[in-house]
BALUMMAR-456357 format. One record per atom (N, C-alpha, C, O, CB): residue number from 1; residue in three letters; atom name; x, y, z. Coordinates in pm, whole numbers. Atoms other than C-alpha are relative to their C-alpha. Glycine has a CB too. Example, Ala and Ser with C-alpha at 12.3 -4.5 7.8 and 13.67 -1.06 7.14 Angstrom:
BEGIN
+-------+------+-------+--------+--------+--------+
| titor | fifi | lolum |      u |      v |      w |
+-------+------+-------+--------+--------+--------+
|     1 |  ala |     N |     89 |   -119 |      0 |
|     1 |  ala |    CA |   1230 |   -450 |    780 |
|     1 |  ala |     C |     90 |    120 |      0 |
|     1 |  ala |     O |    194 |    118 |     66 |
|     1 |  ala |    CB |    -99 |      3 |    125 |
|     2 |  ser |     N |    -82 |   -119 |     -6 |
|     2 |  ser |    CA |   1367 |   -106 |    714 |
|     2 |  ser |     C |    -77 |    109 |     73 |
|     2 |  ser |     O |    -26 |    220 |     90 |
|     2 |  ser |    CB |     41 |     46 |   -142 |
+-------+------+-------+--------+--------+--------+
# end
This chain:
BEGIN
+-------+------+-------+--------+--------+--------+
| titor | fifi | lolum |      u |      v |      w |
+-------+------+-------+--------+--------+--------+
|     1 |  unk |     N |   -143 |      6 |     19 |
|     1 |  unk |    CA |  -1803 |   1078 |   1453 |
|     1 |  unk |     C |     59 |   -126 |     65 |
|     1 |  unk |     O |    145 |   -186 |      1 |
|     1 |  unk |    CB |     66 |    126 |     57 |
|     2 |  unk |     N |    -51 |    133 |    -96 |
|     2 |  unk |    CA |  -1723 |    782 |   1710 |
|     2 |  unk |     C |    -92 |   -121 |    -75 |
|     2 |  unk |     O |   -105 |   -240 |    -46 |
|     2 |  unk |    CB |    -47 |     20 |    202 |
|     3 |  unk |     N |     36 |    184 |    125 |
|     3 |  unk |    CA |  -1892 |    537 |   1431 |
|     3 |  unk |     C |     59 |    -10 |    -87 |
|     3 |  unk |     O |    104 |   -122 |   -109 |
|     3 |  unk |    CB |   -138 |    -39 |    -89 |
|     4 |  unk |     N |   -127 |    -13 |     78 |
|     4 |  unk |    CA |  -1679 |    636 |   1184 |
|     4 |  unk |     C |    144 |    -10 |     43 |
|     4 |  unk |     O |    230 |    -41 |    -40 |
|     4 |  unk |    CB |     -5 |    109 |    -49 |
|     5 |  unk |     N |   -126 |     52 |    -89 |
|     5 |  unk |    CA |  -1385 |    595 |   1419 |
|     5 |  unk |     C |     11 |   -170 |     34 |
|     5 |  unk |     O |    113 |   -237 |     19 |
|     5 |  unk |    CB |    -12 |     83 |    153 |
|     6 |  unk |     N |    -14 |    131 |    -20 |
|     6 |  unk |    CA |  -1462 |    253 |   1513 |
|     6 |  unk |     C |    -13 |    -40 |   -129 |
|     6 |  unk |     O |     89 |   -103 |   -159 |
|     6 |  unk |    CB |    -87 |    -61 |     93 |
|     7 |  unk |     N |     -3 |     75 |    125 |
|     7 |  unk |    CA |  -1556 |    146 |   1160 |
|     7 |  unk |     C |    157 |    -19 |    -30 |
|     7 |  unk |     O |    234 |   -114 |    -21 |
|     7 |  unk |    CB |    -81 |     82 |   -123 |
|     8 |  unk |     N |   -192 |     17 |     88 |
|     8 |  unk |    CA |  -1199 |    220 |   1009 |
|     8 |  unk |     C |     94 |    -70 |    136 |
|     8 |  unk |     O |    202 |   -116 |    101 |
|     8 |  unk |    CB |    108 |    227 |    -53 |
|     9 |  unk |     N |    -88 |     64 |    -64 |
|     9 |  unk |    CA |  -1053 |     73 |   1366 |
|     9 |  unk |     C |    -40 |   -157 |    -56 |
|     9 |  unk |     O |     59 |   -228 |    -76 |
|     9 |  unk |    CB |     -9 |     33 |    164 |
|    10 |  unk |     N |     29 |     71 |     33 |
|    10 |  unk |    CA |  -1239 |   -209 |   1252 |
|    10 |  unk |     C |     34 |   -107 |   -113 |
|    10 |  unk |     O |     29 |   -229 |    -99 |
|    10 |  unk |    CB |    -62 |     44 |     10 |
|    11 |  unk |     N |    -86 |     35 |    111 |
|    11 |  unk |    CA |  -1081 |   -275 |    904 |
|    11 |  unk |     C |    128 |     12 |     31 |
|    11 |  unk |     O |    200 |     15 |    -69 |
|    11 |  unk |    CB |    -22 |     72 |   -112 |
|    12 |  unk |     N |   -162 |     -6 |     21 |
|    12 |  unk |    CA |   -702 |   -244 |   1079 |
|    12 |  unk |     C |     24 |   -162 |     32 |
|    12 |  unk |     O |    -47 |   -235 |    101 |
|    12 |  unk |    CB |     97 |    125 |    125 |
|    13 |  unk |     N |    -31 |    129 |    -32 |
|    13 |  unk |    CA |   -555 |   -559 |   1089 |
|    13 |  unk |     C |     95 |     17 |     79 |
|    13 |  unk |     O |    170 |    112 |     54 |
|    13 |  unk |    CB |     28 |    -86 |    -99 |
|    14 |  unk |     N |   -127 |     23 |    -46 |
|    14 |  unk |    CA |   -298 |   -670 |   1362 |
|    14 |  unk |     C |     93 |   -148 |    -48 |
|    14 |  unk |     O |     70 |   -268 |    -28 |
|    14 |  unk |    CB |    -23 |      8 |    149 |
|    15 |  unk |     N |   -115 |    141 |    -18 |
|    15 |  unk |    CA |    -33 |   -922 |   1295 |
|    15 |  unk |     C |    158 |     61 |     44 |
|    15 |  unk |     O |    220 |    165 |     25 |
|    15 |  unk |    CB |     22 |   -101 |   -185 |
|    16 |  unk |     N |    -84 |    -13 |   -139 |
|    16 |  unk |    CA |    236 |   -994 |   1554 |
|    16 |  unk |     C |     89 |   -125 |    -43 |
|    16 |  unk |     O |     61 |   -244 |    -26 |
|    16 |  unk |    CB |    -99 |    -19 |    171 |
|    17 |  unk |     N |   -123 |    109 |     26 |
|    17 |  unk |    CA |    583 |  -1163 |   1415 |
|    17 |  unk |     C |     85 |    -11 |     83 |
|    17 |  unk |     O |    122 |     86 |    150 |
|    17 |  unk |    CB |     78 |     18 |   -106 |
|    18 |  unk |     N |    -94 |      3 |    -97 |
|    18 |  unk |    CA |    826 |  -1326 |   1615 |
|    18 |  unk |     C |    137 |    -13 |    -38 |
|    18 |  unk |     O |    175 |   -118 |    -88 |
|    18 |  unk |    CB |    -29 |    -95 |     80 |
|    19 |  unk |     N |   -118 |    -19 |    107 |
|    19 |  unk |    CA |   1164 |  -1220 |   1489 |
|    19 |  unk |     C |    102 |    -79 |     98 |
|    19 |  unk |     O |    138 |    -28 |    204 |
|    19 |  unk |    CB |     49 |    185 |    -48 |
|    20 |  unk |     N |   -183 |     66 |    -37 |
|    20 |  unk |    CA |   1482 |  -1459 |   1593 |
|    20 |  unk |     C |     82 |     98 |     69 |
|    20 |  unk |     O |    126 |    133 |    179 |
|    20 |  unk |    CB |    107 |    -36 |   -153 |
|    21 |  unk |     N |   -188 |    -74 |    -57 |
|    21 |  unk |    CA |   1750 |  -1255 |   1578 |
|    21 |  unk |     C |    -30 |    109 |    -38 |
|    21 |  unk |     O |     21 |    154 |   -140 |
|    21 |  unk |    CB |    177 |    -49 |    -80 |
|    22 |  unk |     N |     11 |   -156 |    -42 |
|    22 |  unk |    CA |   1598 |   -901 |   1669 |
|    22 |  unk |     C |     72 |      0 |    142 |
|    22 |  unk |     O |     23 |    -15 |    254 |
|    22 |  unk |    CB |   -174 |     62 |     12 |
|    23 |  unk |     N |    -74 |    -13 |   -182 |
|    23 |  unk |    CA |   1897 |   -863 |   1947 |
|    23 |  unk |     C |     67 |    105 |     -6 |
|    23 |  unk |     O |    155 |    124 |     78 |
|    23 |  unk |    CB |    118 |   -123 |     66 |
|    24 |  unk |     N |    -36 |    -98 |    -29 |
|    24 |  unk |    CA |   1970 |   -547 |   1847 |
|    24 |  unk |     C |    -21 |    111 |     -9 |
|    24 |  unk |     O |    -24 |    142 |   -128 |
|    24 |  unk |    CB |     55 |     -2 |    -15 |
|    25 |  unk |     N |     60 |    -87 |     39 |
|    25 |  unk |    CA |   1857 |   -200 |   1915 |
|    25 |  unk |     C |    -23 |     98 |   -108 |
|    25 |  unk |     O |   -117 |    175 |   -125 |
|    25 |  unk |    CB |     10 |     30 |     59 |
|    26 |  unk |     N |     11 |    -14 |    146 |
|    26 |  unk |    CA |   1958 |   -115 |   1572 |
|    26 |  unk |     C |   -112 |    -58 |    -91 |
|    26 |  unk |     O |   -168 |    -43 |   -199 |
|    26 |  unk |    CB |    111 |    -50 |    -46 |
|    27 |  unk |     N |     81 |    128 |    124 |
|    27 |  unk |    CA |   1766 |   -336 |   1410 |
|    27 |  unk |     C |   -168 |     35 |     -2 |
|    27 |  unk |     O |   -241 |     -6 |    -93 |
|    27 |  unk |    CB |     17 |   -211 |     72 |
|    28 |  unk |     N |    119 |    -77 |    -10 |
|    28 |  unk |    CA |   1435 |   -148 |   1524 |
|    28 |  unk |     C |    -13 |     32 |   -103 |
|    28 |  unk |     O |    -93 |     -5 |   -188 |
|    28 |  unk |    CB |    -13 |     98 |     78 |
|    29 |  unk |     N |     78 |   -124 |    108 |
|    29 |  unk |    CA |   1480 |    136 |   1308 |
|    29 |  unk |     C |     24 |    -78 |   -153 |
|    29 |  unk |     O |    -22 |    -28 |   -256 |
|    29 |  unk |    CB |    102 |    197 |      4 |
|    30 |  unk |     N |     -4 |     32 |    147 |
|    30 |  unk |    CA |   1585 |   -100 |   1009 |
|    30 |  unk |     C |   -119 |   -111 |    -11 |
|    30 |  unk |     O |   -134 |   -159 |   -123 |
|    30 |  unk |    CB |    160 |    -59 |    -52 |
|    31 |  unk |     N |    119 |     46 |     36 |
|    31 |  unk |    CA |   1261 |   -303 |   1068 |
|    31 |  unk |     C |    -68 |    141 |    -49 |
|    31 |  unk |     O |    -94 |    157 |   -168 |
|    31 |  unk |    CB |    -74 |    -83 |    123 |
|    32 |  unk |     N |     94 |   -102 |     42 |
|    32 |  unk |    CA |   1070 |     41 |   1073 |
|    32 |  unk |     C |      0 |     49 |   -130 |
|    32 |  unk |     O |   -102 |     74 |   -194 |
|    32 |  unk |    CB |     11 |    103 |     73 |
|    33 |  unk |     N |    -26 |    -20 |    148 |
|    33 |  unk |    CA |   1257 |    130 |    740 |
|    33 |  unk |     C |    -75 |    -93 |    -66 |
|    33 |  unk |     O |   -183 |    -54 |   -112 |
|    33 |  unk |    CB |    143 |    -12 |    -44 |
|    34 |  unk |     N |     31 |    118 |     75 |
|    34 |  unk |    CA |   1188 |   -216 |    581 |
|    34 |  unk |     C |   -139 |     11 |    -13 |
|    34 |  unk |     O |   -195 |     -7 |   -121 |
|    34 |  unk |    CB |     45 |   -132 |     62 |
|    35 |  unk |     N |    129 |     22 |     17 |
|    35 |  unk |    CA |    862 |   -199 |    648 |
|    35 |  unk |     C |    -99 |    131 |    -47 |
|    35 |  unk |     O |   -177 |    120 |   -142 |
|    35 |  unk |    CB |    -38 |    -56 |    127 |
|    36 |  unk |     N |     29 |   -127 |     50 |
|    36 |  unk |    CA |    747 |    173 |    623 |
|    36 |  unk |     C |    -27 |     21 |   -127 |
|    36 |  unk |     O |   -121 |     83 |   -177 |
|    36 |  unk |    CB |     85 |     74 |     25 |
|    37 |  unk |     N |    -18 |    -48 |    148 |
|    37 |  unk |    CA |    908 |    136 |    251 |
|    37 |  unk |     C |   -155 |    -92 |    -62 |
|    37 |  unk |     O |   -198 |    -69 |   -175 |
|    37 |  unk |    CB |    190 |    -63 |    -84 |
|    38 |  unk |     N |    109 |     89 |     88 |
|    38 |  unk |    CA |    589 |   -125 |    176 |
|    38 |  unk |     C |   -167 |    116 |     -2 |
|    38 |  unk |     O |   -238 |    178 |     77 |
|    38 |  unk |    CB |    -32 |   -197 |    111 |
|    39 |  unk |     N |    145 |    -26 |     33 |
|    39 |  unk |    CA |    288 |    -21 |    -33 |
|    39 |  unk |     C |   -106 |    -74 |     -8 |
|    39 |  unk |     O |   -105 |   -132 |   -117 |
|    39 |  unk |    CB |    -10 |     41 |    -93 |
|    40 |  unk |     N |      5 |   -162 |    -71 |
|    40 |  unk |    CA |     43 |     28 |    119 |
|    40 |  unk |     C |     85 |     10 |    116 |
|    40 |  unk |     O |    137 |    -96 |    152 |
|    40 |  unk |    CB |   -153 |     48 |     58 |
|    41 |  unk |     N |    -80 |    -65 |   -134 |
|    41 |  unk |    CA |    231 |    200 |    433 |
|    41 |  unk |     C |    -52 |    -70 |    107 |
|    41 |  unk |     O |   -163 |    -28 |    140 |
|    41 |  unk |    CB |    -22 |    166 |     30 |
|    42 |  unk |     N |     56 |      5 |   -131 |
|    42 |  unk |    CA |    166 |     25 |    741 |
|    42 |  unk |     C |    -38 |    139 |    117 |
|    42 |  unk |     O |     11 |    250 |    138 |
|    42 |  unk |    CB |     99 |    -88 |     58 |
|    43 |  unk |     N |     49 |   -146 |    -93 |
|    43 |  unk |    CA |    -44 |    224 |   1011 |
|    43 |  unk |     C |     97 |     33 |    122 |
|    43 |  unk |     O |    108 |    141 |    182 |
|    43 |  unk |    CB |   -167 |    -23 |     78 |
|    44 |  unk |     N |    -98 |    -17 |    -98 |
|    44 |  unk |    CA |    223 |    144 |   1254 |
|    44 |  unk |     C |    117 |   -135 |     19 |
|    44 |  unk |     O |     97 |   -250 |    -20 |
|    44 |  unk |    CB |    -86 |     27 |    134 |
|    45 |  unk |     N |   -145 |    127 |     -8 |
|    45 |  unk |    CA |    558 |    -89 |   1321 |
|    45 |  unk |     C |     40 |     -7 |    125 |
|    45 |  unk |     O |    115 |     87 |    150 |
|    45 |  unk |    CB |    154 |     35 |    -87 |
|    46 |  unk |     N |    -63 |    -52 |   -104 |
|    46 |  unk |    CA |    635 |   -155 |   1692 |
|    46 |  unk |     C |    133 |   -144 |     15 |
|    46 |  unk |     O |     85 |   -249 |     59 |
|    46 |  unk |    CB |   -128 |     32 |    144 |
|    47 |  unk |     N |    -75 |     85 |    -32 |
|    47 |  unk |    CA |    952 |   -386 |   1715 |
|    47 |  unk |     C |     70 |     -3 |    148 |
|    47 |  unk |     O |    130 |    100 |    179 |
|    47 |  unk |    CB |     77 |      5 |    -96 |
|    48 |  unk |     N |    -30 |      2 |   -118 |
|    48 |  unk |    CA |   1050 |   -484 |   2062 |
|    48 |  unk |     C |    152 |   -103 |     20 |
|    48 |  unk |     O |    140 |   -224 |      1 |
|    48 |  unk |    CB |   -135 |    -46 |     72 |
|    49 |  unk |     N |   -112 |    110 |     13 |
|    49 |  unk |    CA |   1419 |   -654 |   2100 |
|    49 |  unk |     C |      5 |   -114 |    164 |
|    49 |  unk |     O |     51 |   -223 |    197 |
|    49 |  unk |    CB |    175 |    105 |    -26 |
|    50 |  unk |     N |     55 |    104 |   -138 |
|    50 |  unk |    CA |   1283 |   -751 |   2470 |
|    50 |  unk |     C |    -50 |   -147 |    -35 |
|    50 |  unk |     O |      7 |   -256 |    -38 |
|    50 |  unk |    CB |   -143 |     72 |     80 |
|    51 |  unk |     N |     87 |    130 |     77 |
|    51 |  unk |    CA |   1014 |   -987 |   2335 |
|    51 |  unk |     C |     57 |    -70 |   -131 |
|    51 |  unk |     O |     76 |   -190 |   -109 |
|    51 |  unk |    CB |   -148 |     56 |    -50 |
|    52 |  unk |     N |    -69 |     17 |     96 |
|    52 |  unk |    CA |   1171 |  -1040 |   1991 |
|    52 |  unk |     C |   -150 |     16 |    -76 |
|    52 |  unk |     O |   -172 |    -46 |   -180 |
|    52 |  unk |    CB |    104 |   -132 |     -5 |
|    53 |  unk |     N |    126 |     15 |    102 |
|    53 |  unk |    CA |    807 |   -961 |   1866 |
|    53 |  unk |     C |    -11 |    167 |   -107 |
|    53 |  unk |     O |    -11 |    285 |    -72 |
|    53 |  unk |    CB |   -174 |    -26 |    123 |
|    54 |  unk |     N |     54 |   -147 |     15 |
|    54 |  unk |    CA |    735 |   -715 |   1605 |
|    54 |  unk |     C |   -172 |    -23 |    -28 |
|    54 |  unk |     O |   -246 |   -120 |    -42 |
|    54 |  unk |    CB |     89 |     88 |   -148 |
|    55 |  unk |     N |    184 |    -30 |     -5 |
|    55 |  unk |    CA |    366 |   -572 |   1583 |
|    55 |  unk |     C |    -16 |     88 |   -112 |
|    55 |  unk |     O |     57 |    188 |   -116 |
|    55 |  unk |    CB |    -73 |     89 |    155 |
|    56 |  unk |     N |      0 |    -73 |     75 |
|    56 |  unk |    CA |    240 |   -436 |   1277 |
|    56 |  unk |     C |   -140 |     45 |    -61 |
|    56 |  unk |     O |   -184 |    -21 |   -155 |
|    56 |  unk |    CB |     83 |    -44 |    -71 |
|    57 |  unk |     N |    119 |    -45 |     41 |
|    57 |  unk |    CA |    -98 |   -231 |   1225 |
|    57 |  unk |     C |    -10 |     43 |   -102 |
|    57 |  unk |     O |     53 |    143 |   -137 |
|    57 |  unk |    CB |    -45 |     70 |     59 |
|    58 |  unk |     N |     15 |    -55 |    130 |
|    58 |  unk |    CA |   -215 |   -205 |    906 |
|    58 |  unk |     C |   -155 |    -41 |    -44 |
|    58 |  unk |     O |   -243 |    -98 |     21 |
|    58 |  unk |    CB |    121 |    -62 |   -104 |
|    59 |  unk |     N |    125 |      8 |     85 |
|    59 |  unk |    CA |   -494 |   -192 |    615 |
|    59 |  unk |     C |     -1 |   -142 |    -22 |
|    59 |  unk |     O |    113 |   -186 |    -35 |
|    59 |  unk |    CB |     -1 |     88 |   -140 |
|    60 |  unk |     N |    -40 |     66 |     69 |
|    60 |  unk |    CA |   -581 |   -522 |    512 |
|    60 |  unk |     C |     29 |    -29 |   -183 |
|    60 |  unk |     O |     31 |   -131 |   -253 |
|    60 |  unk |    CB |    -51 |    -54 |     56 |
|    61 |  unk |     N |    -53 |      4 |    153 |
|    61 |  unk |    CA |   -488 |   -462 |    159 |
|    61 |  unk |     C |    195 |     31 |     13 |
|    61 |  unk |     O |    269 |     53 |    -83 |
|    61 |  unk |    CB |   -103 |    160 |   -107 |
|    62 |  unk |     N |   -149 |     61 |     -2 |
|    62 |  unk |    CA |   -115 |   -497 |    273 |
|    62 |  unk |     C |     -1 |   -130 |     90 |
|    62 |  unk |     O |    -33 |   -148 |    207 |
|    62 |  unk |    CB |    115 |    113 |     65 |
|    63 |  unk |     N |      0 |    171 |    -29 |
|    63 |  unk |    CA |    -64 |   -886 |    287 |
|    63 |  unk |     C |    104 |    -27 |     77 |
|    63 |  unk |     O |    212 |     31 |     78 |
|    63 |  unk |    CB |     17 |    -98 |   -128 |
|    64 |  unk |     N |    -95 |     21 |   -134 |
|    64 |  unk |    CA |     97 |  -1032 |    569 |
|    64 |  unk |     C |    117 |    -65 |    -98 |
|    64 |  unk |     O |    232 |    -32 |    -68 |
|    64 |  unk |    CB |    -73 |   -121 |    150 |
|    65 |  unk |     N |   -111 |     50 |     72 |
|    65 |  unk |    CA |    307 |  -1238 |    283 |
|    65 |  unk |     C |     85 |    129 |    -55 |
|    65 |  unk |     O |    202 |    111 |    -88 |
|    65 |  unk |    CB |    -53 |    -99 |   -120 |
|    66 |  unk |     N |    -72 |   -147 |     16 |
|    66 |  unk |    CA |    422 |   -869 |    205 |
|    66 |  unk |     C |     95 |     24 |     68 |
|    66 |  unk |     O |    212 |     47 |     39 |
|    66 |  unk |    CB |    -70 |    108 |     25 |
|    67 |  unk |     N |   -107 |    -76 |   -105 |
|    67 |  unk |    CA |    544 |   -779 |    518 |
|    67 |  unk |     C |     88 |   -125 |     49 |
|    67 |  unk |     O |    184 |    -91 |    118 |
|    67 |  unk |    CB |    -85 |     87 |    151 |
|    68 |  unk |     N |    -76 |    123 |    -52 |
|    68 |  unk |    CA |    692 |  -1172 |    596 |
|    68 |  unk |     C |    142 |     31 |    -94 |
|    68 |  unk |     O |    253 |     29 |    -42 |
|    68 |  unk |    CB |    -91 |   -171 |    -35 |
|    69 |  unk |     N |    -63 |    -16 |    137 |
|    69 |  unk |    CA |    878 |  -1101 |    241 |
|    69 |  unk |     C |    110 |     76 |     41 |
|    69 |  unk |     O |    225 |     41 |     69 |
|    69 |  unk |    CB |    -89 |     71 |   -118 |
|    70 |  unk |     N |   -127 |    -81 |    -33 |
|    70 |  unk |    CA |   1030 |   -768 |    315 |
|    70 |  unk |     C |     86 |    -33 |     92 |
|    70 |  unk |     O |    206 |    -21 |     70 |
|    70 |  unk |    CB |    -25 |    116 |     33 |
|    71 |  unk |     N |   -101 |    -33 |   -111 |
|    71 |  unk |    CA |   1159 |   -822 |    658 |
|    71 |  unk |     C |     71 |   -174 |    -38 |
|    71 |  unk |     O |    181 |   -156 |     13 |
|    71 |  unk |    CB |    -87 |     45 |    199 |
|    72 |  unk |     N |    -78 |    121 |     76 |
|    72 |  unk |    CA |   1312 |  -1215 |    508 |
|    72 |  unk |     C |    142 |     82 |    -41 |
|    72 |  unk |     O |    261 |     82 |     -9 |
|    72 |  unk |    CB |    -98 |    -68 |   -158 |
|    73 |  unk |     N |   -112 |    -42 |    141 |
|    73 |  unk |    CA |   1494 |  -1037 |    253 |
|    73 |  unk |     C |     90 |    120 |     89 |
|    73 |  unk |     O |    208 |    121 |     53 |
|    73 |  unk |    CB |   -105 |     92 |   -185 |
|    74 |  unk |     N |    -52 |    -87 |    -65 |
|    74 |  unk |    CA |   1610 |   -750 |    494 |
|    74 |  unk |     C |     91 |    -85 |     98 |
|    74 |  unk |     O |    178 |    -25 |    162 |
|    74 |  unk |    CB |   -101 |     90 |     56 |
|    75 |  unk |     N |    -73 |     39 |    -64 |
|    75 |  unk |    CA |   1756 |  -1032 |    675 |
|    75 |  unk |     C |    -61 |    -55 |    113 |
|    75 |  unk |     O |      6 |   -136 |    177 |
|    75 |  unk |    CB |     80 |     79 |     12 |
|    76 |  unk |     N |     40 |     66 |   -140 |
|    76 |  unk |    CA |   1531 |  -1123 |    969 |
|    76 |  unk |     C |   -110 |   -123 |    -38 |
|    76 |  unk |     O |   -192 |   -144 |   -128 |
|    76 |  unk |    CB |    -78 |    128 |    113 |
|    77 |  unk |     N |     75 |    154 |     17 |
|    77 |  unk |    CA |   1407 |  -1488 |   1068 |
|    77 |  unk |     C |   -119 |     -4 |     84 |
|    77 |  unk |     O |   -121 |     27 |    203 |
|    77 |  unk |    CB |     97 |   -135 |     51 |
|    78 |  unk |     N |     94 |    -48 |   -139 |
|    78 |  unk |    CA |   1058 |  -1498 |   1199 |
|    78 |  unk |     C |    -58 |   -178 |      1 |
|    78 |  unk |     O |    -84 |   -261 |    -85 |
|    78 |  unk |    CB |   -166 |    169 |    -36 |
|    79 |  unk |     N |     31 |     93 |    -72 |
|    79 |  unk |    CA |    969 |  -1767 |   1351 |
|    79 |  unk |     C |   -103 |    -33 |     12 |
|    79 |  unk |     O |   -117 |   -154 |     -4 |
|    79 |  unk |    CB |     31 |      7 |     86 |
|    80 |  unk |     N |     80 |     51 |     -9 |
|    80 |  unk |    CA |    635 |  -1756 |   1409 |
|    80 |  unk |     C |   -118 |    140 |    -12 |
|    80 |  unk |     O |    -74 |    246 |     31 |
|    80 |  unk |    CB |     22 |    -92 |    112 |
|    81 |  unk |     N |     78 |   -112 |     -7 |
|    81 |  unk |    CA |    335 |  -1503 |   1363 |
|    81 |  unk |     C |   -155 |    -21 |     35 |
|    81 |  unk |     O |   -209 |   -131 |     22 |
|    81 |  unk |    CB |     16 |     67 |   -126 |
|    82 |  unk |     N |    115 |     21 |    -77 |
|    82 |  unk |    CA |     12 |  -1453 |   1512 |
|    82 |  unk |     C |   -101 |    107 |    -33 |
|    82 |  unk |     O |    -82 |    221 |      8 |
|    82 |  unk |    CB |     34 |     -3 |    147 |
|    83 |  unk |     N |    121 |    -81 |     63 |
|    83 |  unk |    CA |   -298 |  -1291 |   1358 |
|    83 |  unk |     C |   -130 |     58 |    106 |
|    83 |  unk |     O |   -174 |      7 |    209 |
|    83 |  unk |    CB |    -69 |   -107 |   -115 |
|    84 |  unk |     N |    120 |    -63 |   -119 |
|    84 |  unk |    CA |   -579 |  -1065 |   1523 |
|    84 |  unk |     C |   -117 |   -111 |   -117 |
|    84 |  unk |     O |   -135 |   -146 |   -233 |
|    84 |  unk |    CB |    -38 |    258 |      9 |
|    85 |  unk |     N |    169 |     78 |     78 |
|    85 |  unk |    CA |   -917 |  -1269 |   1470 |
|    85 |  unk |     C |   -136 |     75 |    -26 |
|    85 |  unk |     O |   -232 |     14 |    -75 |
|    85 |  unk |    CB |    -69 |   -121 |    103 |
+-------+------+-------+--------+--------+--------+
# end
């Protein structure tokens, strides 16, 4: 069971955007929306308005140009993003 656990941790991808103008604690839950709504579903969304970073675990069969896309169009500027290797 703990090889099959690491395998699929294995296929999650992280990427880690750095959003501008996340300055407000609102703006969490309308990243979590924005992003939630993408198919496939990310495995998780953590937006921080401390850091201005959001973090987003997923399959890689949702493209980081996916999730750059939605949260654009939702209004947020990211600045810069940073990929797990």
């Amino acid at each position: 069971m703990e090889s099959l656990a690491s395998d699929v941790s294995a296929h999650i991808h992280t990427t880690i955007f750095l959003v501008s103008n996340l300055d407000c604690p609102s703006y969490n839950s309308a990243i979590e929306e924005t992003l939630y709504a993408l198919r496939p579903k990310p495995i998780s969304v953590s937006p921080s308005i401390v850091s201005q970073w959001v973090t987003v675990r997923h399959a890689p069969s949702l493209a980081e140009s996916a999730v750059t896309k939605a949260l654009t169009k939702a209004g947020f500027e990211i600045c810069d993003i940073v990929r797990d290797s």
